[in-house]
C-alpha positions as CSV (number, residue, x, y, z in Angstrom):
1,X,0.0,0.0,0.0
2,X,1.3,3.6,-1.0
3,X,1.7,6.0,1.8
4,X,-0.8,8.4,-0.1
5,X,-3.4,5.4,-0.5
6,X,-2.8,4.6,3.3
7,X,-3.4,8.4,4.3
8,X,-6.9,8.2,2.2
9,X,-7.9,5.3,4.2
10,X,-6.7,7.2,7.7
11,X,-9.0,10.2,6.9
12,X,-11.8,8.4,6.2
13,X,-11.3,6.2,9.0
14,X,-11.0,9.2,11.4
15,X,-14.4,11.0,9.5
16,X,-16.2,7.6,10.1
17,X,-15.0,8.5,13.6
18,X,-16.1,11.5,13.7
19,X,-19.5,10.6,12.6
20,X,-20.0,8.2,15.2
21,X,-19.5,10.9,18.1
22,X,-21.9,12.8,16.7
23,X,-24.4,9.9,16.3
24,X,-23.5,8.4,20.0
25,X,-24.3,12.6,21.5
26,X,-27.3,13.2,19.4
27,X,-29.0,9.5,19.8
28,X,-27.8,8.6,22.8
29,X,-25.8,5.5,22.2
30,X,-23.4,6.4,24.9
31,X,-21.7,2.3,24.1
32,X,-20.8,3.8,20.5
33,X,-17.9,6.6,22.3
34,X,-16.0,3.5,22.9
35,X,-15.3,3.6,19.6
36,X,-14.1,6.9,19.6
37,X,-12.3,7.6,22.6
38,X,-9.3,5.6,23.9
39,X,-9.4,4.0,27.3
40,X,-7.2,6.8,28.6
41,X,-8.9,9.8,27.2
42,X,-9.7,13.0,28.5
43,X,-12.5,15.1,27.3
44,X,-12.7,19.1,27.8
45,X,-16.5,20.4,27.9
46,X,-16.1,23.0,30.2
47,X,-16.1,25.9,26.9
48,X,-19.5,25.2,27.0
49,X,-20.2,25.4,31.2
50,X,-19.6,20.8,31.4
51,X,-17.7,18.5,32.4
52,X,-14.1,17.9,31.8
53,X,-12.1,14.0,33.0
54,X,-12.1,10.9,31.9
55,X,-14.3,8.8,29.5
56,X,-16.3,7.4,32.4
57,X,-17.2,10.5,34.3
58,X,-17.8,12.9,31.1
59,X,-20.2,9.9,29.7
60,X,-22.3,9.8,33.2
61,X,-22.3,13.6,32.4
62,X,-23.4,13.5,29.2
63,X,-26.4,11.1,30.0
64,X,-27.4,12.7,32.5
65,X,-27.5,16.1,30.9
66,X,-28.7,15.5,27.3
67,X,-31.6,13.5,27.8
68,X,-33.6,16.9,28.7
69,X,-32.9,17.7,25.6
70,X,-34.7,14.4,23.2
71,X,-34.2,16.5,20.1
72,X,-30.3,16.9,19.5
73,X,-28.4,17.3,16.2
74,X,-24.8,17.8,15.3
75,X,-23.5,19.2,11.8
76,X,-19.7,18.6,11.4
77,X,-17.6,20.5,8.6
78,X,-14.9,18.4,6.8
79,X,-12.1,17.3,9.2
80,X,-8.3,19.3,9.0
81,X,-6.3,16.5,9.7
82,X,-2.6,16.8,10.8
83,X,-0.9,13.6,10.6
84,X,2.7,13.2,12.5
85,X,3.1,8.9,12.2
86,X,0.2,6.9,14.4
87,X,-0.7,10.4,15.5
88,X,-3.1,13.3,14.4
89,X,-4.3,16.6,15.5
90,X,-8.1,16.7,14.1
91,X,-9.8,19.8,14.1
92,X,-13.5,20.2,12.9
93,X,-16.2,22.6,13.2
94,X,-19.5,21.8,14.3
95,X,-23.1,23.4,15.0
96,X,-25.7,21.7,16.9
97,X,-28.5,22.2,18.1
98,X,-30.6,21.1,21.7
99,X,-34.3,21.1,21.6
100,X,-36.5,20.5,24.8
101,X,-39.0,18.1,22.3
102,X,-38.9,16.3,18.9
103,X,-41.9,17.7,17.9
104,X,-41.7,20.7,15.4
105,X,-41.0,24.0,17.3
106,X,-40.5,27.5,16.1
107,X,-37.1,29.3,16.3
108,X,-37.7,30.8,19.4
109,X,-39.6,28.5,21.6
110,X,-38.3,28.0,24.9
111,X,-36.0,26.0,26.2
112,X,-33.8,25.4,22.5
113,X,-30.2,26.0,22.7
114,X,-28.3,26.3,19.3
115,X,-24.7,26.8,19.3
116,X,-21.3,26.0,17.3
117,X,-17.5,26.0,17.3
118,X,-14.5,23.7,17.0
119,X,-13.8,20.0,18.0
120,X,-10.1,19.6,18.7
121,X,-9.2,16.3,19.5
122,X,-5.5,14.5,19.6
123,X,-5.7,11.2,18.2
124,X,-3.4,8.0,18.1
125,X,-3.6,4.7,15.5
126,X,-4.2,2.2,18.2
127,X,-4.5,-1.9,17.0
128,X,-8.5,-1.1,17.0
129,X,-8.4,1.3,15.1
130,X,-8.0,5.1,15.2
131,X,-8.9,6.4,18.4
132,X,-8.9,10.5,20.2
133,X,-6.6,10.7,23.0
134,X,-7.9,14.0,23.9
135,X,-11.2,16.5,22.8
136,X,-11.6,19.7,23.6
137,X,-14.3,21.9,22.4
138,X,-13.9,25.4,21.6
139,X,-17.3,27.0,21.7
140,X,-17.7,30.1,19.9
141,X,-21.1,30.9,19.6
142,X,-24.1,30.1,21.8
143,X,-27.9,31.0,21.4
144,X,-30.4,30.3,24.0
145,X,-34.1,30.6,23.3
């Protein structure tokens, strides 16, 4: 395999990653962040007022928190991807929004949250795939309705 051919398959490796935490925030499926995270991981929420350890605590956080919020959805921007070896710094913007029902709602109804910014996470090729080592989130823009 070419190195160029083997970088292809890293970046859509780490989008399919990617993908996955926003499907495991927005449905719930707190099992899928095992497949995102390493064992080891740290995650960094407190840009936007959470939680900030490791994988354990910040998924008791996250389950506790989101569920008042049963319509959730994430849009990612295409990854910038940094390789250095088995290593990567990811970066990739997101919006997402938090609604207090799944019903339709108008723009301003009470209790919806919309916000956006920046996903930085430091990843690592691990035998399971890759994996992030780290996430922070860089919030830059918050609405609350």
């Amino acid at each position: 395999m070419t190195d160029r051919t083997r970088e292809l398959l890293d970046r859509m490796e780490i989008a399919d990653l990617l993908a996955r935490y926003a499907l495991a925030v927005d449905t719930g499926r707190w099992s899928l962040l095992d497949s995102v995270f390493h064992p080891d991981a740290v995650l960094d929420y407190t840009a936007t007022g959470g939680a900030k350890g490791a994988l354990p605590e910040v998924r008791g956080w996250l389950s506790e928190v989101l569920p008042a919020f049963p319509g959730r959805l994430h849009l990612l921007g295409p990854p910038a991807i940094a390789f250095d070896g088995d290593h990567a710094g990811v970066t990739v913007a997101f919006t997402d929004t938090l609604a207090p029902s799944r019903e339709p709602l108008g723009r301003d109804a009470p209790g919806l949250i919309q916000g956006g910014g920046y996903y930085h996470h430091r990843m690592e090729r691990t035998p399971s795939g890759w994996r992030s080592r780290e996430l922070v989130v860089e919030q830059t823009w918050r609405v609350f309705h």
